[in-house]
C-alpha positions, 0 to 999 in steps of 0.5 A: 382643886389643883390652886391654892389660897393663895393662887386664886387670890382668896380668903380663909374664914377660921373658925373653931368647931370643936364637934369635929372631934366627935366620936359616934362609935359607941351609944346614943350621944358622941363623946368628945373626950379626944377633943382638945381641951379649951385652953390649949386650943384656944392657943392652937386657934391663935397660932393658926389665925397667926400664921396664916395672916403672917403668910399675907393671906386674908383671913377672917375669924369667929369667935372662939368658943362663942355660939354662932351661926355661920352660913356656907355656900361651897364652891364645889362637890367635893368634900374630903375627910381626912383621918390622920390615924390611917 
């Protein structure tokens, strides 16, 4: 947790998940209406693909707005939500 990306020689695997917008305060079916809309970010997308690459950091993407099924194995125990509202 303390190295980088970068530090540890890695790689970035980008992909949109649009679901992580969800909100499941309220009924039986999340609402998505704090997603972002597709145009906006699929540019969003772009740019980050963009930046990262520009850092010289390995970086390999999905497709935006595609279904697919991704497979992943985690490196570890920690899983961290981050809430940029609190």
């Amino acid at each position: 947790m303390n190295l980088s990306v970068r530090d540890v020689g890695g790689a970035i695997f980008l992909i949109s998940q649009f679901t992580l917008a969800a909100d499941c305060r309220k009924g039986n079916r999340p609402s998505f209406d704090s997603a972002e809309g597709a145009a906006r970010a699929d540019e969003m997308y772009l740019a980050m693909t963009g930046r990262l690459r520009a850092e010289g950091i390995r970086t390999e993407t999905g497709k935006f707005g595609a279904h697919m099924a991704v497979t992943l194995v985690n490196g570890g125990p920690v899983t961290i939500m981050l809430d940029s509202r609190k």
